[in-house]
mmCIF file of the N, C-alpha and C atoms, coordinates in Angstrom:
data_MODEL
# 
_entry.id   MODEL 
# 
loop_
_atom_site.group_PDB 
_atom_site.id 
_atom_site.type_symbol 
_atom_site.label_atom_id 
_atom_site.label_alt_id 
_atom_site.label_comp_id 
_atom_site.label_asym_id 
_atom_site.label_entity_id 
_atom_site.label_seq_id 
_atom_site.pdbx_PDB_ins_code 
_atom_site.Cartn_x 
_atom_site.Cartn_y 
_atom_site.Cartn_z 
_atom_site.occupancy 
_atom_site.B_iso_or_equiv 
_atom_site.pdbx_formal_charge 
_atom_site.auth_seq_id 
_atom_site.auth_comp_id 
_atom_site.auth_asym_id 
_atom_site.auth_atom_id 
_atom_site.pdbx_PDB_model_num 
ATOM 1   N N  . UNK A 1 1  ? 89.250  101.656 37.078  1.00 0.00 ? 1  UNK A N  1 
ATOM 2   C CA . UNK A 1 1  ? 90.029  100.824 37.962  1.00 0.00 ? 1  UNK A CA 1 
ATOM 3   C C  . UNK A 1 1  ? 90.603  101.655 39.105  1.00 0.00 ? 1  UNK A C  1 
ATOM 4   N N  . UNK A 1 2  ? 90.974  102.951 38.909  1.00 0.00 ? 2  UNK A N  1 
ATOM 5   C CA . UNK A 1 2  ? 91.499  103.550 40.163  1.00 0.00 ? 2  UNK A CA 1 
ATOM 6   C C  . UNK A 1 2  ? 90.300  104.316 40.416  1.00 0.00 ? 2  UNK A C  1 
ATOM 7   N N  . UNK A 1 3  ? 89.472  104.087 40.021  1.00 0.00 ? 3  UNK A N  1 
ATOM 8   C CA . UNK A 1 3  ? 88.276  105.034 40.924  1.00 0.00 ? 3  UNK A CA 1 
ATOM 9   C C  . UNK A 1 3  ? 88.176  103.793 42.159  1.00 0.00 ? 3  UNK A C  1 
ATOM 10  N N  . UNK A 1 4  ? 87.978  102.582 42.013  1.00 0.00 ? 4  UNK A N  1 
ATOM 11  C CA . UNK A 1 4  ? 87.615  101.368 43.135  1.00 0.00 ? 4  UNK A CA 1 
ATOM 12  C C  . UNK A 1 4  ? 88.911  101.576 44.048  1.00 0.00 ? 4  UNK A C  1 
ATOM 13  N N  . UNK A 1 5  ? 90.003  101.677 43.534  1.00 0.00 ? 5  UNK A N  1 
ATOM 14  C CA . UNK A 1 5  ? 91.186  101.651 44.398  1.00 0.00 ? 5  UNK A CA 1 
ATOM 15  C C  . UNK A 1 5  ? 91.102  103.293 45.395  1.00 0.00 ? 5  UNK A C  1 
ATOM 16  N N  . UNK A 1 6  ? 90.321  104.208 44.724  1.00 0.00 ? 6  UNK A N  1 
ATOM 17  C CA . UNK A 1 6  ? 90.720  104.990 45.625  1.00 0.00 ? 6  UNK A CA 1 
ATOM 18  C C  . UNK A 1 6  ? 89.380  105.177 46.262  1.00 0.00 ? 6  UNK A C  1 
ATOM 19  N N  . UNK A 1 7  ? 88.435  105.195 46.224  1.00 0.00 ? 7  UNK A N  1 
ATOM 20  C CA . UNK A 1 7  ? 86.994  104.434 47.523  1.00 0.00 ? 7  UNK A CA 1 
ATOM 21  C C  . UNK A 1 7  ? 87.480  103.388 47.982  1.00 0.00 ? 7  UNK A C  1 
ATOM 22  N N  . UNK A 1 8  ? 87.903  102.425 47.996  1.00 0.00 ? 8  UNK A N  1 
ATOM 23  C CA . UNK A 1 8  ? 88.612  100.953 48.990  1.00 0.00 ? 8  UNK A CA 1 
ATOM 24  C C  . UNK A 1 8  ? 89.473  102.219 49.934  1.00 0.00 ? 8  UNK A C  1 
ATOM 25  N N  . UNK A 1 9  ? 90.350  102.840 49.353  1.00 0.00 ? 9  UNK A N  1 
ATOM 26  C CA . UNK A 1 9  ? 91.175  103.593 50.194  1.00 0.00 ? 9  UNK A CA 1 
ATOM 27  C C  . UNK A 1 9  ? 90.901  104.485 50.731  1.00 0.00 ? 9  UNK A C  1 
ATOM 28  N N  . UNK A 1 10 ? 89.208  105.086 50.504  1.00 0.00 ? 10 UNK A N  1 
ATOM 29  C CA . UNK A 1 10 ? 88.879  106.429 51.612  1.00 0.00 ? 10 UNK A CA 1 
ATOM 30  C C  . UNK A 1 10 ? 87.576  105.568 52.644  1.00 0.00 ? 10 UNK A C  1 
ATOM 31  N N  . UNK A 1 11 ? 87.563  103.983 52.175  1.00 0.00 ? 11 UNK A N  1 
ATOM 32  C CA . UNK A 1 11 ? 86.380  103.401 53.162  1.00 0.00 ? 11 UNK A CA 1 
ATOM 33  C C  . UNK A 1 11 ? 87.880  103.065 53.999  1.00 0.00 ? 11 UNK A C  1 
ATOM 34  N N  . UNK A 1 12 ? 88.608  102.453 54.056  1.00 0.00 ? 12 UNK A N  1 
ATOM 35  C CA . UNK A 1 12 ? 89.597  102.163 54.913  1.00 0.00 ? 12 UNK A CA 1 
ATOM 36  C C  . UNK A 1 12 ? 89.855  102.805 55.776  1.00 0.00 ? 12 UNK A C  1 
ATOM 37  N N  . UNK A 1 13 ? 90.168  104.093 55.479  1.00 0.00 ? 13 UNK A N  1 
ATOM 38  C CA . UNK A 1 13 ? 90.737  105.254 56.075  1.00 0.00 ? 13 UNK A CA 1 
ATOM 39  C C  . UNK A 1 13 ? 89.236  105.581 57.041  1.00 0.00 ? 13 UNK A C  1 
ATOM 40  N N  . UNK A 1 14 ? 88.149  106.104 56.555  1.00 0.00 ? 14 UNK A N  1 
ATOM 41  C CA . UNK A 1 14 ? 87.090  106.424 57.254  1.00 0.00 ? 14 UNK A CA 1 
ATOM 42  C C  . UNK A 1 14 ? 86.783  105.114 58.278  1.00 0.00 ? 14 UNK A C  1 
ATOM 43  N N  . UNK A 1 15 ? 86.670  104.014 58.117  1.00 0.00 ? 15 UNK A N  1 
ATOM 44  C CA . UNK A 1 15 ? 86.446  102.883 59.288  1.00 0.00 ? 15 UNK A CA 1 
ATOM 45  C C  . UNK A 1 15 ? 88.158  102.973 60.170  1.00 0.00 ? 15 UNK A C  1 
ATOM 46  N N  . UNK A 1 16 ? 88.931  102.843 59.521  1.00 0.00 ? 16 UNK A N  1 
ATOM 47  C CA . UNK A 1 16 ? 89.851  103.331 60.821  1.00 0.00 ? 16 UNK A CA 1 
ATOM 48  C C  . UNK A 1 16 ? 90.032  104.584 61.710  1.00 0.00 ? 16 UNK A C  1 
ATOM 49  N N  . UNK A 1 17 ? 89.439  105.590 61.080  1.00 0.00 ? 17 UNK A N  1 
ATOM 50  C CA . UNK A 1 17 ? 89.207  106.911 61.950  1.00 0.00 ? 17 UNK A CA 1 
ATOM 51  C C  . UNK A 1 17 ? 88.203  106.880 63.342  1.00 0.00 ? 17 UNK A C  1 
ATOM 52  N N  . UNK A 1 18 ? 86.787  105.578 62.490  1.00 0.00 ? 18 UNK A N  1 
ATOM 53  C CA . UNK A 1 18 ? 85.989  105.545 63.269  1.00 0.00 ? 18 UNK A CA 1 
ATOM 54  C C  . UNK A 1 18 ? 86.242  104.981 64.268  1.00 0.00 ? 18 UNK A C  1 
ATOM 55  N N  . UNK A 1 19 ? 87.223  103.506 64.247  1.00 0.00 ? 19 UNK A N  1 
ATOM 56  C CA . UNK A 1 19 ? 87.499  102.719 65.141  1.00 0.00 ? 19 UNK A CA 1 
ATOM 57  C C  . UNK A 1 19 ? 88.182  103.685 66.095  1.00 0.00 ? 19 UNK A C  1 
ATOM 58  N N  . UNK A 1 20 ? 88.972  104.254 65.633  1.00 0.00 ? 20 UNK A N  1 
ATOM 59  C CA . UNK A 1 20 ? 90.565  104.627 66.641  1.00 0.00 ? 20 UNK A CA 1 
ATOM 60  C C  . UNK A 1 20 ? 89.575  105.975 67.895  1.00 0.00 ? 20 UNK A C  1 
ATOM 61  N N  . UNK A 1 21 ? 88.853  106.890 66.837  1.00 0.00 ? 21 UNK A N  1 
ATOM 62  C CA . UNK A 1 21 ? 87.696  107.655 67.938  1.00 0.00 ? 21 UNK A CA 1 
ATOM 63  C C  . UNK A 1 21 ? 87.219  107.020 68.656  1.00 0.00 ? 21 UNK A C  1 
ATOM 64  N N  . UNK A 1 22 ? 86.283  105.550 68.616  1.00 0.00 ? 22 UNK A N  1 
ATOM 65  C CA . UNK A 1 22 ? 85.593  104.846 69.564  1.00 0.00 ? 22 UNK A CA 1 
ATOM 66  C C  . UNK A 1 22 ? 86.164  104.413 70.417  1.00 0.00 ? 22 UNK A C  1 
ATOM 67  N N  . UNK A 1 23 ? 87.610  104.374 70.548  1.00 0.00 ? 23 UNK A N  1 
ATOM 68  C CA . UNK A 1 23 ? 88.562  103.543 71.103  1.00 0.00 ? 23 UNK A CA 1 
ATOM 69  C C  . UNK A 1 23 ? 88.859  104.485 72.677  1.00 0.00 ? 23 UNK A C  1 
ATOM 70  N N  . UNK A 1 24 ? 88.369  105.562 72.031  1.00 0.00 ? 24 UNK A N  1 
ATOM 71  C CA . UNK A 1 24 ? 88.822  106.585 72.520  1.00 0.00 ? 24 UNK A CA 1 
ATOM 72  C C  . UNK A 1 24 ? 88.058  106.746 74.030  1.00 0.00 ? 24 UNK A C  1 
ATOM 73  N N  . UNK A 1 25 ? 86.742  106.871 73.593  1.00 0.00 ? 25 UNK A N  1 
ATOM 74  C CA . UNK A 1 25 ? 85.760  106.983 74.860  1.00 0.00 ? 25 UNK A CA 1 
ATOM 75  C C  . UNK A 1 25 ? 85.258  106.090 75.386  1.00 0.00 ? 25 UNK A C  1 
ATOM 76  N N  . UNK A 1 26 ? 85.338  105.947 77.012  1.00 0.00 ? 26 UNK A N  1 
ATOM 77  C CA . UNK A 1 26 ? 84.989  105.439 77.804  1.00 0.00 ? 26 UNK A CA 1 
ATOM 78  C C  . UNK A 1 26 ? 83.909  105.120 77.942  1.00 0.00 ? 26 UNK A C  1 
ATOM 79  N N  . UNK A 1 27 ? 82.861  103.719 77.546  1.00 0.00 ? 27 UNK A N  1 
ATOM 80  C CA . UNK A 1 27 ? 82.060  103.365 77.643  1.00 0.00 ? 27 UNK A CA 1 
ATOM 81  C C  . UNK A 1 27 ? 81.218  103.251 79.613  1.00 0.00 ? 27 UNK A C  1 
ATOM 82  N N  . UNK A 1 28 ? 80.302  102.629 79.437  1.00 0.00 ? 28 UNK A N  1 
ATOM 83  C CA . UNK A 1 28 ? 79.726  102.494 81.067  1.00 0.00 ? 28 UNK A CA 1 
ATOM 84  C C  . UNK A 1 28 ? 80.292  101.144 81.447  1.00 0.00 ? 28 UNK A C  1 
ATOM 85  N N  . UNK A 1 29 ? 80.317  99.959  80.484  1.00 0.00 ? 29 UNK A N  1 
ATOM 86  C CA . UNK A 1 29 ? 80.857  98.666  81.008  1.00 0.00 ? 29 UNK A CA 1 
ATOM 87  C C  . UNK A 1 29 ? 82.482  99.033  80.792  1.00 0.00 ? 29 UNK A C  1 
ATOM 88  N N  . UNK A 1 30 ? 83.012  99.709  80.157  1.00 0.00 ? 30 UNK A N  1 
ATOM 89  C CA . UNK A 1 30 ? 84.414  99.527  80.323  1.00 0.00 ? 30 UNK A CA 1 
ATOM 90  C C  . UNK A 1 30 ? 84.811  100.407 81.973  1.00 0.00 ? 30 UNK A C  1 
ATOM 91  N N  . UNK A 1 31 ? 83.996  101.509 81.991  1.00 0.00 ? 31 UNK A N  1 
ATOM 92  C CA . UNK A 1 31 ? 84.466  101.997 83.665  1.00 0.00 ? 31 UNK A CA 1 
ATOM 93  C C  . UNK A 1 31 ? 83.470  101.050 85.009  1.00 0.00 ? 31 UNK A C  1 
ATOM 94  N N  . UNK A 1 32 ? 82.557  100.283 84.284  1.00 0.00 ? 32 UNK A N  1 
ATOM 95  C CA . UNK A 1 32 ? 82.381  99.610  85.699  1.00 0.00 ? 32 UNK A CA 1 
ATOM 96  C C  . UNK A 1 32 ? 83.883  98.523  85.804  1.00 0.00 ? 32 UNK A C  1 
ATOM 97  N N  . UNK A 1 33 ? 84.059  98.232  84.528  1.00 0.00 ? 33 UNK A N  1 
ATOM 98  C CA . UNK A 1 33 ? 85.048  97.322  84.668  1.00 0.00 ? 33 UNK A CA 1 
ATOM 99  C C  . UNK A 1 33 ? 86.381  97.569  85.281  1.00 0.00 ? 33 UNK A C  1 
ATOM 100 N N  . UNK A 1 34 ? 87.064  98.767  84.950  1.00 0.00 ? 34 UNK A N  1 
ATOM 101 C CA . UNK A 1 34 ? 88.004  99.290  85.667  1.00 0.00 ? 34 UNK A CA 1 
ATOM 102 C C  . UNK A 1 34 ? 87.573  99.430  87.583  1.00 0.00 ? 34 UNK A C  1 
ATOM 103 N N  . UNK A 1 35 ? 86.375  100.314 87.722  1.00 0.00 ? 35 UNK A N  1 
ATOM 104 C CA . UNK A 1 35 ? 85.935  99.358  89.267  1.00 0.00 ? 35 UNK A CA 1 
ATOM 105 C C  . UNK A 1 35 ? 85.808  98.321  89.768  1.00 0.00 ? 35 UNK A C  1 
ATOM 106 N N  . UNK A 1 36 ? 85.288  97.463  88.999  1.00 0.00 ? 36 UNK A N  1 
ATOM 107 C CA . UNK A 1 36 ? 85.682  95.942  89.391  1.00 0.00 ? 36 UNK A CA 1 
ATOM 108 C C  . UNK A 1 36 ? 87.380  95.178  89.609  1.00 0.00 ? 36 UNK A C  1 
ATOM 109 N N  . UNK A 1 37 ? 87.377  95.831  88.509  1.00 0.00 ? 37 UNK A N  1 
ATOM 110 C CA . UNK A 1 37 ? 89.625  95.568  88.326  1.00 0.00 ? 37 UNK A CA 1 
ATOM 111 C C  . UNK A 1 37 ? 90.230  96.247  89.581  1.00 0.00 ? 37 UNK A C  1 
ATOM 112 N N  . UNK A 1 38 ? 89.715  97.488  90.405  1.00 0.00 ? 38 UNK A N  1 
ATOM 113 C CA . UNK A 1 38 ? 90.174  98.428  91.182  1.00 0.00 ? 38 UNK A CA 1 
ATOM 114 C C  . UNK A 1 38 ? 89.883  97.361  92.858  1.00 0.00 ? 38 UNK A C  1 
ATOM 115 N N  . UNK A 1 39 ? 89.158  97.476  92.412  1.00 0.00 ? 39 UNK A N  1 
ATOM 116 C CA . UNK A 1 39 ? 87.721  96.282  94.197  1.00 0.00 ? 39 UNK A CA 1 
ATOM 117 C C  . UNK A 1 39 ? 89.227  94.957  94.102  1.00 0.00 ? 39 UNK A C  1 
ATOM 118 N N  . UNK A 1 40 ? 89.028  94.512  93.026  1.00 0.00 ? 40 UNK A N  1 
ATOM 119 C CA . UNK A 1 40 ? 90.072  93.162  93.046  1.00 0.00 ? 40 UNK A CA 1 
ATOM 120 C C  . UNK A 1 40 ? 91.015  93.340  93.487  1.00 0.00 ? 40 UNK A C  1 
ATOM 121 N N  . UNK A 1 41 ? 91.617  94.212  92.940  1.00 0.00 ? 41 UNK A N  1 
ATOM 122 C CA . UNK A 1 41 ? 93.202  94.482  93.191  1.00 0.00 ? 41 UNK A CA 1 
ATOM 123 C C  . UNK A 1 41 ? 93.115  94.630  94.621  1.00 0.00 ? 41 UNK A C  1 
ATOM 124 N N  . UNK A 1 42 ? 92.828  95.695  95.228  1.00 0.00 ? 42 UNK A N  1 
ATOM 125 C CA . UNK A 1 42 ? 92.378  96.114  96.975  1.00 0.00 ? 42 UNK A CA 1 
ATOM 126 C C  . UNK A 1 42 ? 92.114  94.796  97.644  1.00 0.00 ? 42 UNK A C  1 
ATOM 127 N N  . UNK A 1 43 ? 90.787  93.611  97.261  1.00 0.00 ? 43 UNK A N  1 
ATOM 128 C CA . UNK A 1 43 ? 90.954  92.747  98.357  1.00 0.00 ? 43 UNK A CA 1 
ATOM 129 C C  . UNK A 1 43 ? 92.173  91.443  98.238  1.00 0.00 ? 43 UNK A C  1 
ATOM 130 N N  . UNK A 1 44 ? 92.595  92.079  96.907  1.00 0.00 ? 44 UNK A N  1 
ATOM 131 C CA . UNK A 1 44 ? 93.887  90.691  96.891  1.00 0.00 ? 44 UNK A CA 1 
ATOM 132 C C  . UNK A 1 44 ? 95.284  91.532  97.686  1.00 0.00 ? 44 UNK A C  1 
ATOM 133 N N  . UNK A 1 45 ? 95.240  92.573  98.356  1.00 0.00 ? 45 UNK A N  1 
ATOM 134 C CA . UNK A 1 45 ? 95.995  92.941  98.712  1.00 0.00 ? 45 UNK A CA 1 
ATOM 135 C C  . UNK A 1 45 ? 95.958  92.926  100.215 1.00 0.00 ? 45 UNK A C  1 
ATOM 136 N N  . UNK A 1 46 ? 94.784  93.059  100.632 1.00 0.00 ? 46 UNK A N  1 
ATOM 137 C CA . UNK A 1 46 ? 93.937  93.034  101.954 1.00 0.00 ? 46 UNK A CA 1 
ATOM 138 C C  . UNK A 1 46 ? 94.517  91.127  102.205 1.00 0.00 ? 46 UNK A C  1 
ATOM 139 N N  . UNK A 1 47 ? 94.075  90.110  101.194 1.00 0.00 ? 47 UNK A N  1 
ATOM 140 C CA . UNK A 1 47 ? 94.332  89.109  101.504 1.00 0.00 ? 47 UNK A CA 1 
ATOM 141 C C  . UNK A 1 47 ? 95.540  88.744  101.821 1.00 0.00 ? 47 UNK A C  1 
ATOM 142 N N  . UNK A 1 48 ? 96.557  89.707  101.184 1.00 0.00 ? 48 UNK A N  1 
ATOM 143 C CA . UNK A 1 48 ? 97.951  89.317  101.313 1.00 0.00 ? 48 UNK A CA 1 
ATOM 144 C C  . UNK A 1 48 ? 98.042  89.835  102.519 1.00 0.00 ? 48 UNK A C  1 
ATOM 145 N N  . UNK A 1 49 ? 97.811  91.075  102.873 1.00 0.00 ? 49 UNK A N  1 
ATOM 146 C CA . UNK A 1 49 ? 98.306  90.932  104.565 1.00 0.00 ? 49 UNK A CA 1 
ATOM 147 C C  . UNK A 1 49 ? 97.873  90.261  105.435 1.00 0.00 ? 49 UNK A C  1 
ATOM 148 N N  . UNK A 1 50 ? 96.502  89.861  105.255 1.00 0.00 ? 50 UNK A N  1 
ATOM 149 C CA . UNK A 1 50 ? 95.930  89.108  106.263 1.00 0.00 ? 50 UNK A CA 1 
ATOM 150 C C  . UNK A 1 50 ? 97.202  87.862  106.409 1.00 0.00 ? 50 UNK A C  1 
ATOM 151 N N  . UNK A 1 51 ? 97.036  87.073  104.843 1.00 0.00 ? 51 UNK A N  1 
ATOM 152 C CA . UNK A 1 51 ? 98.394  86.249  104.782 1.00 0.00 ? 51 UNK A CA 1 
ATOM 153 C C  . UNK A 1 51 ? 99.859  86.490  105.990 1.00 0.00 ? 51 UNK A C  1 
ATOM 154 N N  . UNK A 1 52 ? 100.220 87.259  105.930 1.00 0.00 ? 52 UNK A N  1 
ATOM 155 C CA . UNK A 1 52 ? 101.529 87.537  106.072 1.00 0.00 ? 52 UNK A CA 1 
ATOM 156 C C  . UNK A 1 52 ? 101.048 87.588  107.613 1.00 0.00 ? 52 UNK A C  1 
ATOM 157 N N  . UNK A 1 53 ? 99.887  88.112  108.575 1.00 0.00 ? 53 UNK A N  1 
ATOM 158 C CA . UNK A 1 53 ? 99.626  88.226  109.967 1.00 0.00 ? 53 UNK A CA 1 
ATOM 159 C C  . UNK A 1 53 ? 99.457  86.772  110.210 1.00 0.00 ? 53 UNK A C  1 
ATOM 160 N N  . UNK A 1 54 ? 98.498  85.907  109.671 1.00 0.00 ? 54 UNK A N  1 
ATOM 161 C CA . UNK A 1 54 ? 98.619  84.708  109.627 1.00 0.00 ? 54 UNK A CA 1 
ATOM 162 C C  . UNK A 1 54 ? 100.117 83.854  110.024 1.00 0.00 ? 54 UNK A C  1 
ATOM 163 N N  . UNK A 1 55 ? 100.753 84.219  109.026 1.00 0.00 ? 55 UNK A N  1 
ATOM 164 C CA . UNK A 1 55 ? 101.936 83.685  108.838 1.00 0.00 ? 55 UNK A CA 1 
ATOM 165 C C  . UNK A 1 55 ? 102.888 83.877  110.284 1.00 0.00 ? 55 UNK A C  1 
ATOM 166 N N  . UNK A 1 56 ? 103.091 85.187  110.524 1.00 0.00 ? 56 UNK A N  1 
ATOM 167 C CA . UNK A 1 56 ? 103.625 85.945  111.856 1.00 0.00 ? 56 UNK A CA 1 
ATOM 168 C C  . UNK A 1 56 ? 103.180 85.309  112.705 1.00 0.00 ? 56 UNK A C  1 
ATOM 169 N N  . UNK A 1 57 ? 101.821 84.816  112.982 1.00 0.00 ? 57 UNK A N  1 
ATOM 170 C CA . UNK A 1 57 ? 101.225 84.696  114.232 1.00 0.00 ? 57 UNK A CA 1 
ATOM 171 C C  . UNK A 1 57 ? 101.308 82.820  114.073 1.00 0.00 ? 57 UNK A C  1 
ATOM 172 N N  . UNK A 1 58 ? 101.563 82.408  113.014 1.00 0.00 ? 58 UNK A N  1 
ATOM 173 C CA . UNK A 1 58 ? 102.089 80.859  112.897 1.00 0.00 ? 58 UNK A CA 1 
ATOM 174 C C  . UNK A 1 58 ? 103.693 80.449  113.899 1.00 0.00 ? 58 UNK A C  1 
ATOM 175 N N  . UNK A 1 59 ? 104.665 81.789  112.867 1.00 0.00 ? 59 UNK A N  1 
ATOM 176 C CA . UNK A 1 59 ? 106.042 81.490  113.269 1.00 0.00 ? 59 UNK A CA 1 
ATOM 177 C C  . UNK A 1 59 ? 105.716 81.717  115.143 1.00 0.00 ? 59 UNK A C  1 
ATOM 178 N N  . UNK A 1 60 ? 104.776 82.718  115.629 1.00 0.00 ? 60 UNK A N  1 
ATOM 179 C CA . UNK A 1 60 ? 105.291 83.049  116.934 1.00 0.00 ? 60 UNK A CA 1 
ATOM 180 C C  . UNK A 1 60 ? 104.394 82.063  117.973 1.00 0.00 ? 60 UNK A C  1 
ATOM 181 N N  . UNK A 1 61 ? 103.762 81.004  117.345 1.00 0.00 ? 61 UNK A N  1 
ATOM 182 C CA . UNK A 1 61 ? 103.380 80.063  117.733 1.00 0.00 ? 61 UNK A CA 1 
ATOM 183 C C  . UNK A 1 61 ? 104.524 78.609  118.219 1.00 0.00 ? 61 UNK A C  1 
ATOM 184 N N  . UNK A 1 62 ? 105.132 78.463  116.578 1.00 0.00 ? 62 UNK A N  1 
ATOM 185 C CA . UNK A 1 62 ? 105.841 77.571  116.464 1.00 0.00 ? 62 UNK A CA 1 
ATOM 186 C C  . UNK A 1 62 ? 106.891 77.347  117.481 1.00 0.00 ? 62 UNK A C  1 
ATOM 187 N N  . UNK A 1 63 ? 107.651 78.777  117.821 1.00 0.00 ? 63 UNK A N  1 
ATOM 188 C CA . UNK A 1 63 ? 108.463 79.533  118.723 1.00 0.00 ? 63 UNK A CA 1 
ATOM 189 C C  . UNK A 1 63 ? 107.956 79.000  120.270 1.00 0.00 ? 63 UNK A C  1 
ATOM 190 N N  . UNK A 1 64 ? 106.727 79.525  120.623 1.00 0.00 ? 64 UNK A N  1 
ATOM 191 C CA . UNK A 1 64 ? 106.363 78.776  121.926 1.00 0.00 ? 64 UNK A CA 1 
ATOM 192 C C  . UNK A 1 64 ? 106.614 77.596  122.114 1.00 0.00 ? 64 UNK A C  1 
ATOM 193 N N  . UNK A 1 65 ? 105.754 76.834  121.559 1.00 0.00 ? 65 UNK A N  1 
ATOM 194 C CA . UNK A 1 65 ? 105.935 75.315  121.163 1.00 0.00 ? 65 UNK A CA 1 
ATOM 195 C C  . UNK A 1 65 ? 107.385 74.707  121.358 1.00 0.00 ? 65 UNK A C  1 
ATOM 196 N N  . UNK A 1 66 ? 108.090 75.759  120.529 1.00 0.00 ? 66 UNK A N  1 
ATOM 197 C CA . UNK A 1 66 ? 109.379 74.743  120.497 1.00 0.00 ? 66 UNK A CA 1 
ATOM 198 C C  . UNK A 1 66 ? 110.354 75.217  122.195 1.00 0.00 ? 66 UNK A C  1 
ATOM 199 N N  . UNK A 1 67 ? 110.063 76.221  122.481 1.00 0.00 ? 67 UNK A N  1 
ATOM 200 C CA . UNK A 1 67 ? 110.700 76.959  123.854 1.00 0.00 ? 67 UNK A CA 1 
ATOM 201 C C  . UNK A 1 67 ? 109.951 76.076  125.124 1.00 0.00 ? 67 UNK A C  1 
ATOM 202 N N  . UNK A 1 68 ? 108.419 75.487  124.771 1.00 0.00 ? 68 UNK A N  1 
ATOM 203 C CA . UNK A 1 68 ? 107.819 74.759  125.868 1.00 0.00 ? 68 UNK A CA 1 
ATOM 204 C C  . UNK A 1 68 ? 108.260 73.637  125.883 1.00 0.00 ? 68 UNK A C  1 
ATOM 205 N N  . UNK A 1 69 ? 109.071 73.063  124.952 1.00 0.00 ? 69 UNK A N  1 
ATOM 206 C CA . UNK A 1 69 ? 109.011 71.229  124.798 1.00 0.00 ? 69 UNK A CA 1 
ATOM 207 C C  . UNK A 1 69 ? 111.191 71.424  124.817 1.00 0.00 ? 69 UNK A C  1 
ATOM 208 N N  . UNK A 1 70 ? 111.372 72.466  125.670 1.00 0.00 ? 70 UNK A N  1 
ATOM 209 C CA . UNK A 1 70 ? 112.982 72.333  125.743 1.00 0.00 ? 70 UNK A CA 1 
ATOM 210 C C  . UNK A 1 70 ? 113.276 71.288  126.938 1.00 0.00 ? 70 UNK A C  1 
# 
């Protein structure tokens, strides 16, 4: 009976060693993926300024508009 209990307890131990090592190294789809995550981040940031020039070039519109119709 403790021979099963203590193989259950060195397969445990050996599949969690294995997992936690694999965990470890950087596969090819996990670093394209971090480039892809990297590309995203950059054009959602690119979009936000575009946003915000957009926005600027709205208010300094609105501004005319309202200075032409005094």
């Amino acid at each position: 009976m403790r021979d099963i209990g203590l193989r259950c307890a060195v397969l445990a131990l050996g599949l969690g060693l294995t997992l936690l090592v694999g965990c470890e190294q950087k596969g090819a789809a996990q670093k394209a993926g971090e480039k892809v995550d990297k590309a995203v981040e950059g054009v959602g940031k690119e979009i936000q300024k575009a946003g915000e020039k957009v926005g600027d070039k709205l208010d300094e519109a609105a501004k005319k508009v309202k200075d032409a119709t005094k």
